[in-house]
KOLGU-4560 file (N, C-alpha, C; in nm, 3 decimals, padded with zeros to 5 digits):
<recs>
<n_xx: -02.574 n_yy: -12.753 n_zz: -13.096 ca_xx: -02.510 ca_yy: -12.734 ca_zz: -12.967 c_xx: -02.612 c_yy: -12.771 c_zz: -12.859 mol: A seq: 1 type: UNK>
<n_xx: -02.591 n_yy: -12.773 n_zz: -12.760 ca_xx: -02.629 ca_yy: -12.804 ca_zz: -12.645 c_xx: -02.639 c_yy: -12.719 c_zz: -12.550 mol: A seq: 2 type: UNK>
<n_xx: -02.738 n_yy: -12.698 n_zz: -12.468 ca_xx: -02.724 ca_yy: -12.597 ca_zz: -12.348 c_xx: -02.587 c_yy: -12.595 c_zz: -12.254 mol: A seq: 3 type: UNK>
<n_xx: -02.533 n_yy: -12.700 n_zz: -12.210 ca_xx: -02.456 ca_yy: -12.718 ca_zz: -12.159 c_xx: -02.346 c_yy: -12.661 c_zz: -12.204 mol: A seq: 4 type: UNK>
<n_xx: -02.294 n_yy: -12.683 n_zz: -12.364 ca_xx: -02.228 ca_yy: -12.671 ca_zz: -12.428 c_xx: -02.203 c_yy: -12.479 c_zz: -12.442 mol: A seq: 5 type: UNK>
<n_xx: -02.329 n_yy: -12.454 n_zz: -12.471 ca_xx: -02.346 ca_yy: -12.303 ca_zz: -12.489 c_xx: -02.251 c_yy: -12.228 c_zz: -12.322 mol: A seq: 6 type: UNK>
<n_xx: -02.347 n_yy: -12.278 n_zz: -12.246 ca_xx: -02.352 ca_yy: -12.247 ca_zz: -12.107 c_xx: -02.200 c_yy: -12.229 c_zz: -12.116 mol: A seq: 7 type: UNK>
<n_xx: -02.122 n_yy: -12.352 n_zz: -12.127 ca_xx: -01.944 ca_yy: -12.381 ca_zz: -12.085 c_xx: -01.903 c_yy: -12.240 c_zz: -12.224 mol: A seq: 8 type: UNK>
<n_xx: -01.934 n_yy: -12.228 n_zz: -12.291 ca_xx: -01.852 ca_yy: -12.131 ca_zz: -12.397 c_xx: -01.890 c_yy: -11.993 c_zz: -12.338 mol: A seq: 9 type: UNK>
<n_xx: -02.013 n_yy: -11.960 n_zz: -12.252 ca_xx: -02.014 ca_yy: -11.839 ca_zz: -12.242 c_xx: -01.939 c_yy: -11.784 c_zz: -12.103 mol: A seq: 10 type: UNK>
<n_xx: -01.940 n_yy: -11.926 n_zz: -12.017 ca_xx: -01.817 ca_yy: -11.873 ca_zz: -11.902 c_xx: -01.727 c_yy: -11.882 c_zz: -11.963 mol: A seq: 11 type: UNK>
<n_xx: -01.644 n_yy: -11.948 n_zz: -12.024 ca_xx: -01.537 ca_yy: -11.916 ca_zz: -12.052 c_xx: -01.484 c_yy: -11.781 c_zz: -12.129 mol: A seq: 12 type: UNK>
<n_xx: -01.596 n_yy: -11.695 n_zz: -12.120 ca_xx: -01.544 ca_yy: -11.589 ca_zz: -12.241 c_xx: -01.553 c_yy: -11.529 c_zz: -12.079 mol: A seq: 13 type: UNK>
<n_xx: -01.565 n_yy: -11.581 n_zz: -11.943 ca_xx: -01.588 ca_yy: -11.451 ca_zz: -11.829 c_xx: -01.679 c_yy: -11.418 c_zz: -11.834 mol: A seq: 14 type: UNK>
<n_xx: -01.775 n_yy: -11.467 n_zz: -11.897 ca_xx: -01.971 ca_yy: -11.437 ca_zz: -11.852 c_xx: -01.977 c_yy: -11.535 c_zz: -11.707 mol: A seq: 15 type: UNK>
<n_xx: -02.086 n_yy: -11.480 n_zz: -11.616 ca_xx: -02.147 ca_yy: -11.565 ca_zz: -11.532 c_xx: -02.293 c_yy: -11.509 c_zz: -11.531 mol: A seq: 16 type: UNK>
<n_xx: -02.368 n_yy: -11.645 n_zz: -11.539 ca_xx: -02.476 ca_yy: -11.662 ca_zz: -11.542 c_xx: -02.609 c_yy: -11.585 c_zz: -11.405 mol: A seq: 17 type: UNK>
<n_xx: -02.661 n_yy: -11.557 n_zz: -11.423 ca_xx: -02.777 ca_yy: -11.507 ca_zz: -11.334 c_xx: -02.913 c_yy: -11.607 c_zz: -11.352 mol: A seq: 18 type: UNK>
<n_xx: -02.940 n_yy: -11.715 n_zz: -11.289 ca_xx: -03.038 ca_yy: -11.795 ca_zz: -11.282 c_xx: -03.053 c_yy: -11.868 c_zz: -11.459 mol: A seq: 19 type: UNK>
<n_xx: -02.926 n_yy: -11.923 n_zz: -11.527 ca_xx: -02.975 ca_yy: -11.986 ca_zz: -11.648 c_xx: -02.957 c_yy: -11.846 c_zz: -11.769 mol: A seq: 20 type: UNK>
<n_xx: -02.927 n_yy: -11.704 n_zz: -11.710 ca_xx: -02.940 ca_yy: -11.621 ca_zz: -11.834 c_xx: -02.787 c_yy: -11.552 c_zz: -11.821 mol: A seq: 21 type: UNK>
<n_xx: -02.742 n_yy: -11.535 n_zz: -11.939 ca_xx: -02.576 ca_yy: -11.476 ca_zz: -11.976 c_xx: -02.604 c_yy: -11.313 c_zz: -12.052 mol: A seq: 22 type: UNK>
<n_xx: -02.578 n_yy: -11.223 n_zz: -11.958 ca_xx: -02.585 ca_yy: -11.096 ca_zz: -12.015 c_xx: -02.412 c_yy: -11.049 c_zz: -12.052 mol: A seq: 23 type: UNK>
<n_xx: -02.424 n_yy: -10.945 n_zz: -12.160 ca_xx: -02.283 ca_yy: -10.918 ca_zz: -12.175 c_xx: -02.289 c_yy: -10.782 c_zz: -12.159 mol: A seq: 24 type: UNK>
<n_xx: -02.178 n_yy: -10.785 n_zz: -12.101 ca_xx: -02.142 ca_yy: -10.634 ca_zz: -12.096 c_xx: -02.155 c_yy: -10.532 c_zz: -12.191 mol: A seq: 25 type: UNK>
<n_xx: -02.188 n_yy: -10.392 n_zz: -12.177 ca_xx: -02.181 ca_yy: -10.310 ca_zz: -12.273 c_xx: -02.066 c_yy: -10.280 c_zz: -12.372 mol: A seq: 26 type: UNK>
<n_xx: -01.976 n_yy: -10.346 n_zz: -12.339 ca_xx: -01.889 ca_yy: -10.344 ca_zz: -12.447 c_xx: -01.849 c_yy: -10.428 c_zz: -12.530 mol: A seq: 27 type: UNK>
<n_xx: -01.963 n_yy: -10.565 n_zz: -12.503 ca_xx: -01.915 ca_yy: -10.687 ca_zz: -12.572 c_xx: -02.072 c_yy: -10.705 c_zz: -12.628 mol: A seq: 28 type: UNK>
<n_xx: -02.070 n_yy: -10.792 n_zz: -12.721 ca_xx: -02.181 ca_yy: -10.874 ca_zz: -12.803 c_xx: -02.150 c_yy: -11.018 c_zz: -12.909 mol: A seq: 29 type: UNK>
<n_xx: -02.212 n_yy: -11.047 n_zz: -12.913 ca_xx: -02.197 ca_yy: -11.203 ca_zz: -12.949 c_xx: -02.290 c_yy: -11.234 c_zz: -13.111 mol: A seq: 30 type: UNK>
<n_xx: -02.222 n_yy: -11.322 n_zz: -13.173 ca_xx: -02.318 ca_yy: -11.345 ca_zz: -13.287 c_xx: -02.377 c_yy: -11.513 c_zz: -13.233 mol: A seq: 31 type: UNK>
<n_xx: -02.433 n_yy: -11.524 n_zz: -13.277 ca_xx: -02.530 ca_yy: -11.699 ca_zz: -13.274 c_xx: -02.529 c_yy: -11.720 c_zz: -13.453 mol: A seq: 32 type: UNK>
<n_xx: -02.485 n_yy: -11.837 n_zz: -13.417 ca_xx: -02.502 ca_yy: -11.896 ca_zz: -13.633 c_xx: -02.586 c_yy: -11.975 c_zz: -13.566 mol: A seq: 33 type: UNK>
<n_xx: -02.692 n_yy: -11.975 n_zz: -13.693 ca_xx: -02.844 ca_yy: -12.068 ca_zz: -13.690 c_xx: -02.870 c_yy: -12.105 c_zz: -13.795 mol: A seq: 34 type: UNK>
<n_xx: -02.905 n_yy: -12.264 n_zz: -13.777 ca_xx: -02.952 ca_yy: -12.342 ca_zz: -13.857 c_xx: -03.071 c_yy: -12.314 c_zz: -13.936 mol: A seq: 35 type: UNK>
<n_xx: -03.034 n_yy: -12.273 n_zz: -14.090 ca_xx: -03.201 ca_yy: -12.231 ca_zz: -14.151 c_xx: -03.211 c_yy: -12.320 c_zz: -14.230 mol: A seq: 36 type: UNK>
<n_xx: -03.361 n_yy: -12.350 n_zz: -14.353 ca_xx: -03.351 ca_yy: -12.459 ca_zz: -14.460 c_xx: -03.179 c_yy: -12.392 c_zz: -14.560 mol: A seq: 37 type: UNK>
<n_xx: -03.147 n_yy: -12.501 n_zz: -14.551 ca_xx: -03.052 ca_yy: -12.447 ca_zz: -14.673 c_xx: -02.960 c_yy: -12.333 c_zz: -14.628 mol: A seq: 38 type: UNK>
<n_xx: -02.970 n_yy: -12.324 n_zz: -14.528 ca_xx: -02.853 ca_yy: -12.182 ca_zz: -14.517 c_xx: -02.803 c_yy: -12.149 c_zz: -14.362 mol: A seq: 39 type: UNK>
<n_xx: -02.711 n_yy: -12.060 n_zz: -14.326 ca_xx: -02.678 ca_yy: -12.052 ca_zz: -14.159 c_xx: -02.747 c_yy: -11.909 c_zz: -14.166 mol: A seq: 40 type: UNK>
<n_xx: -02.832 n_yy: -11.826 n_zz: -14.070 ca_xx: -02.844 ca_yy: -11.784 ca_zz: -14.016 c_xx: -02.780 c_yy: -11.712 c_zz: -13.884 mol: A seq: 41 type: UNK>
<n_xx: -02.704 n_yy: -11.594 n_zz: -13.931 ca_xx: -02.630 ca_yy: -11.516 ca_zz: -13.810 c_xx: -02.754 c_yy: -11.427 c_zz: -13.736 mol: A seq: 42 type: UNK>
<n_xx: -02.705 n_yy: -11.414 n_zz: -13.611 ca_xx: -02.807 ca_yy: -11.316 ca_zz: -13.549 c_xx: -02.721 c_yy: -11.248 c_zz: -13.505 mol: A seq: 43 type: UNK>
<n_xx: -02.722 n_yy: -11.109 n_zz: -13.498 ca_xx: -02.582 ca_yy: -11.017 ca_zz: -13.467 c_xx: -02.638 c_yy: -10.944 c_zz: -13.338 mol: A seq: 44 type: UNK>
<n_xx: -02.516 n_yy: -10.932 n_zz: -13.259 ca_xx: -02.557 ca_yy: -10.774 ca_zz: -13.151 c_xx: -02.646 c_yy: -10.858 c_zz: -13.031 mol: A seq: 45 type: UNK>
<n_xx: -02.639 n_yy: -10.995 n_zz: -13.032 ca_xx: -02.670 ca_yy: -11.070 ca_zz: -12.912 c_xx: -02.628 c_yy: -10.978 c_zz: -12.752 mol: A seq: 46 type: UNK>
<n_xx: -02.707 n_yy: -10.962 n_zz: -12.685 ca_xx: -02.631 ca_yy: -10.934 ca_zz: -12.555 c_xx: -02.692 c_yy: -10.930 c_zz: -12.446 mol: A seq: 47 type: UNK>
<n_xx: -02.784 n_yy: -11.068 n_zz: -12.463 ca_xx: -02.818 ca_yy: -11.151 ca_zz: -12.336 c_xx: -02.834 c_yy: -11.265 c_zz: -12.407 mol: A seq: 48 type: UNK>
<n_xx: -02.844 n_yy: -11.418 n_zz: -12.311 ca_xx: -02.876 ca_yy: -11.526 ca_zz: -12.323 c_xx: -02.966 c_yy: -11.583 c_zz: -12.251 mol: A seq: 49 type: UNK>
<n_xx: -03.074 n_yy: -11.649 n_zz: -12.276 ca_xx: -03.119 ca_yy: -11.658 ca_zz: -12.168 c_xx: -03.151 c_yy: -11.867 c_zz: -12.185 mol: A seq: 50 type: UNK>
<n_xx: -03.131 n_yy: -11.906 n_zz: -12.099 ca_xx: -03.116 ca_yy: -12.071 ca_zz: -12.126 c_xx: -03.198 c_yy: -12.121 c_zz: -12.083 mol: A seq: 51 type: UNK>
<n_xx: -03.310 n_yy: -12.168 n_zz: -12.158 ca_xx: -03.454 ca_yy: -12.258 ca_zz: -12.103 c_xx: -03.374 c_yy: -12.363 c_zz: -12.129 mol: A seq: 52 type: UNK>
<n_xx: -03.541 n_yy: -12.448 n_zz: -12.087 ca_xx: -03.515 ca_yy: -12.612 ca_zz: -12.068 c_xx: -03.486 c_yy: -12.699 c_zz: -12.206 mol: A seq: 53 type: UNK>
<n_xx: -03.581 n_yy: -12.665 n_zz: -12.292 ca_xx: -03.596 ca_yy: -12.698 ca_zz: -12.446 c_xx: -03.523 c_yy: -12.576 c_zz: -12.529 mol: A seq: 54 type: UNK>
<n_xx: -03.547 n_yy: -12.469 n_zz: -12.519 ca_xx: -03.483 ca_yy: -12.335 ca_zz: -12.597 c_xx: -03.400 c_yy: -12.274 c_zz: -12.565 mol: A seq: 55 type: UNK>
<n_xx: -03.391 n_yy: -12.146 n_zz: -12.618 ca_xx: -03.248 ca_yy: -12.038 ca_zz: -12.581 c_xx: -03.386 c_yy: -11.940 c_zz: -12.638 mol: A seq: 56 type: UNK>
<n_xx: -03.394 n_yy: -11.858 n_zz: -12.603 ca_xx: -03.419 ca_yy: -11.717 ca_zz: -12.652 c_xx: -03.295 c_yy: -11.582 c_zz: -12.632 mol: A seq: 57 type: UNK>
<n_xx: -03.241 n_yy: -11.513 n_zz: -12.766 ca_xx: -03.159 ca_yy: -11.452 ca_zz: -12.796 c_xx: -03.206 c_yy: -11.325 c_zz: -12.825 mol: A seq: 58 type: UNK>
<n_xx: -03.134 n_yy: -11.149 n_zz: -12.704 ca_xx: -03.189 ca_yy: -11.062 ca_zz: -12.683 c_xx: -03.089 c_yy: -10.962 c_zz: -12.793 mol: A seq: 59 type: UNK>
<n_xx: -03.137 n_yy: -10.879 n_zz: -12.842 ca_xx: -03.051 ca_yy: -10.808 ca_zz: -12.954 c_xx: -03.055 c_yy: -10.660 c_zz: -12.873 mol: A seq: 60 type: UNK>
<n_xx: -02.948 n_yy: -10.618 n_zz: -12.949 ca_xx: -02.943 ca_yy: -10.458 ca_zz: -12.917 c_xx: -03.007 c_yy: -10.404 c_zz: -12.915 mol: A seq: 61 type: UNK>
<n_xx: -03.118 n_yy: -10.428 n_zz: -13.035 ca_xx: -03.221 ca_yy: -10.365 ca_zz: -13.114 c_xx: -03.351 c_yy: -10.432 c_zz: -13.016 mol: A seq: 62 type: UNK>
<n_xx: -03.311 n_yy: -10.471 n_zz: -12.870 ca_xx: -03.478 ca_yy: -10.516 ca_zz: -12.851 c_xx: -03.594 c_yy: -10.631 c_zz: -12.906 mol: A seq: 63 type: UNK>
<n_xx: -03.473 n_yy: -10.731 n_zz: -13.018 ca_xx: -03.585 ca_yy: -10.812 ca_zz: -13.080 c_xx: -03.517 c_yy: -10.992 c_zz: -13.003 mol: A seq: 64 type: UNK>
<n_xx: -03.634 n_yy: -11.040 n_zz: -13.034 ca_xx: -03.570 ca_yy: -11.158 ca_zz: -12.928 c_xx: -03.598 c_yy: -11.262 c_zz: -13.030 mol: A seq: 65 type: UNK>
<n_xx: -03.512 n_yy: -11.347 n_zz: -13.024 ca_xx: -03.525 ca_yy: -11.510 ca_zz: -13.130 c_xx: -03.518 c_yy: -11.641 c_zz: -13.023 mol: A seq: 66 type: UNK>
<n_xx: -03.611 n_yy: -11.746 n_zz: -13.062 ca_xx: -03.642 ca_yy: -11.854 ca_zz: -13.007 c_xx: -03.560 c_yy: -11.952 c_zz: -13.073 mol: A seq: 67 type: UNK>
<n_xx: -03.504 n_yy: -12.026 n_zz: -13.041 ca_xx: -03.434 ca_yy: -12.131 ca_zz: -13.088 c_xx: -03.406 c_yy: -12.225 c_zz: -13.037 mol: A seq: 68 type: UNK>
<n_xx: -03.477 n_yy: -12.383 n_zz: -13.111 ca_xx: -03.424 ca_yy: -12.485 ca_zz: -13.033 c_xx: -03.280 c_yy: -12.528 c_zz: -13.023 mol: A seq: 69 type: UNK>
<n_xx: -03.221 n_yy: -12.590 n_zz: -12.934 ca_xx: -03.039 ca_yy: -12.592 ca_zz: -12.877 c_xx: -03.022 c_yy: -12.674 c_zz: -13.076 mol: A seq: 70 type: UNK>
<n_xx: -03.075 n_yy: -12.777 n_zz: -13.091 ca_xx: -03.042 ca_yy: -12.844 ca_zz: -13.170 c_xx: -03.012 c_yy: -12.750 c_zz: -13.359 mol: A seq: 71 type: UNK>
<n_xx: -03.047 n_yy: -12.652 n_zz: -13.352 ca_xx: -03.019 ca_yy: -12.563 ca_zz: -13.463 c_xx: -02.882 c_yy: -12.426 c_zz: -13.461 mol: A seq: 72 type: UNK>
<n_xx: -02.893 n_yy: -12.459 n_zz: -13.274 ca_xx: -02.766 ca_yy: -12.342 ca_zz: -13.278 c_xx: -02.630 c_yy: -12.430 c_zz: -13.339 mol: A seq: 73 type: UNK>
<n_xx: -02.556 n_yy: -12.400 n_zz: -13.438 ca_xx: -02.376 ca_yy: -12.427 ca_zz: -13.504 c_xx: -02.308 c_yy: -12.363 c_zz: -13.407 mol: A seq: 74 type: UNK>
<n_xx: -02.296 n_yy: -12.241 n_zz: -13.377 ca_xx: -02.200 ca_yy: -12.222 ca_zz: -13.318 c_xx: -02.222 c_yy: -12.068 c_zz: -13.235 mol: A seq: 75 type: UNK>
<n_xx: -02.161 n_yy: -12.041 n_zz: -13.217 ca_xx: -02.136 ca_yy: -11.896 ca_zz: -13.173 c_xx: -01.994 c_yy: -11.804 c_zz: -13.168 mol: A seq: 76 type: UNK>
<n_xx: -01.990 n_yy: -11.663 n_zz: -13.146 ca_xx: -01.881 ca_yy: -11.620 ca_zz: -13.127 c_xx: -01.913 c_yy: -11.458 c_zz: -13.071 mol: A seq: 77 type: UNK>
<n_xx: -01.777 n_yy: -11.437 n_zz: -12.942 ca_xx: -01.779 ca_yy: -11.348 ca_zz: -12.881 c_xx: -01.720 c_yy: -11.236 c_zz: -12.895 mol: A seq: 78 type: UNK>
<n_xx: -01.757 n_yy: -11.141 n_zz: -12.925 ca_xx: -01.650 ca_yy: -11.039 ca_zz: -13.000 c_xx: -01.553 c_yy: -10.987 c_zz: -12.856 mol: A seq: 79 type: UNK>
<n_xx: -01.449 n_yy: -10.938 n_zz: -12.881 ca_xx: -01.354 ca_yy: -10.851 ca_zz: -12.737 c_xx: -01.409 c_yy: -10.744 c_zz: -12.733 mol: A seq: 80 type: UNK>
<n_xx: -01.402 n_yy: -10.710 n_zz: -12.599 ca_xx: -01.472 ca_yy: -10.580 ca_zz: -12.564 c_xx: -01.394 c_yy: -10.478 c_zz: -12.663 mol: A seq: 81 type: UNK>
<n_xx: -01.458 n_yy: -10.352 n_zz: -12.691 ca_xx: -01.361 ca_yy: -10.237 ca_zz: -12.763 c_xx: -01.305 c_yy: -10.121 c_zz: -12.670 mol: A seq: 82 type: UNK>
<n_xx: -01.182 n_yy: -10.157 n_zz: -12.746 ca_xx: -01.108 ca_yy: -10.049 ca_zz: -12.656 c_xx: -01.121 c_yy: -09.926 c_zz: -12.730 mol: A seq: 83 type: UNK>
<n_xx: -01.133 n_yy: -09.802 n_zz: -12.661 ca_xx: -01.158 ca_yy: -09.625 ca_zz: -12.675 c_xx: -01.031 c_yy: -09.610 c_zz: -12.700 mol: A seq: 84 type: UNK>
<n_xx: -01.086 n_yy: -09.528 n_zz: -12.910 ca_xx: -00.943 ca_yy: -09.455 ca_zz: -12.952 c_xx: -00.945 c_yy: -09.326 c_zz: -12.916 mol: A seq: 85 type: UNK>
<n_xx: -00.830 n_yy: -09.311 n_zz: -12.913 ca_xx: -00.752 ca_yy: -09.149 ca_zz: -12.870 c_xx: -00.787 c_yy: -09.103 c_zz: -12.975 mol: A seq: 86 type: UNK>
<n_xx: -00.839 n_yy: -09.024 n_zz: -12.976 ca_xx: -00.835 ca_yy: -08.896 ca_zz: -13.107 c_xx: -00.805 c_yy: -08.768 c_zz: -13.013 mol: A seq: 87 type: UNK>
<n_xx: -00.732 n_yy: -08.724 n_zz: -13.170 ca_xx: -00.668 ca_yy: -08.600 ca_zz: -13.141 c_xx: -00.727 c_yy: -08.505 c_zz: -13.260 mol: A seq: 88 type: UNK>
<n_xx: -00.754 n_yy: -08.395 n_zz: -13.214 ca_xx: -00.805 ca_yy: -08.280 ca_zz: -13.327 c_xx: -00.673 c_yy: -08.198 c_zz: -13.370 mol: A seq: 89 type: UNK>
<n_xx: -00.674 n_yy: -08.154 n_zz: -13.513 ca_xx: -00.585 ca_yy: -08.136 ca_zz: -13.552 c_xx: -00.462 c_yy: -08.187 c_zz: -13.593 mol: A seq: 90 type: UNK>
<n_xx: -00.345 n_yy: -08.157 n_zz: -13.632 ca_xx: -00.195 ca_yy: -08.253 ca_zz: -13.615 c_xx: -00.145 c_yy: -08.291 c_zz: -13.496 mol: A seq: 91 type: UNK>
<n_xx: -00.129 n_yy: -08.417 n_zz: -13.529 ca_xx: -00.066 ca_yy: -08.455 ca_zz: -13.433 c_xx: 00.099 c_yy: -08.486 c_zz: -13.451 mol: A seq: 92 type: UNK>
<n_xx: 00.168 n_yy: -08.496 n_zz: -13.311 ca_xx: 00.294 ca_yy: -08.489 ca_zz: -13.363 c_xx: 00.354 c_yy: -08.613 c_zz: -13.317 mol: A seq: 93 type: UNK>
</recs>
């Protein structure tokens, strides 16, 4: 993929950018598939982007960040925000 490319998929999910970087809301997160020898590489719980000139560096839930040149990202995908279930204690009727 391409920065550009990335860039156009993450407005369209209703991200806007802050100087080149795509944060998601607390109720949304994103996976990145990455190009490894021999295999794709998911990175889960994405929820910032941040878009250099040559790279992407990818911010996790967990605080850990991945470098990646554009040319190894396949694809990506945005999960829908989650909607809050009703629970009820006891029977319900």
């Amino acid at each position: 993929m391409t920065k550009d490319t990335i860039s156009i998929a993450l407005a369209a999910e209703g991200l806007t950018p802050s100087q080149d970087t795509f944060t998601l809301p607390e109720e949304r997160e994103a996976i990145f598939l990455v190009a490894a020898p021999g295999d794709v590489l998911p990175v889960n719980k994405v929820v910032r982007v941040e878009l250099r000139d040559k790279a992407l560096c990818l911010h996790t839930v967990k605080d850990e960040h991945f470098w990646f040149t554009y040319d190894l990202v396949l694809g990506l995908r945005v999960l829908a925000a989650k909607l809050g279930k009703e629970r009820l204690a006891g029977f319900a009727k």
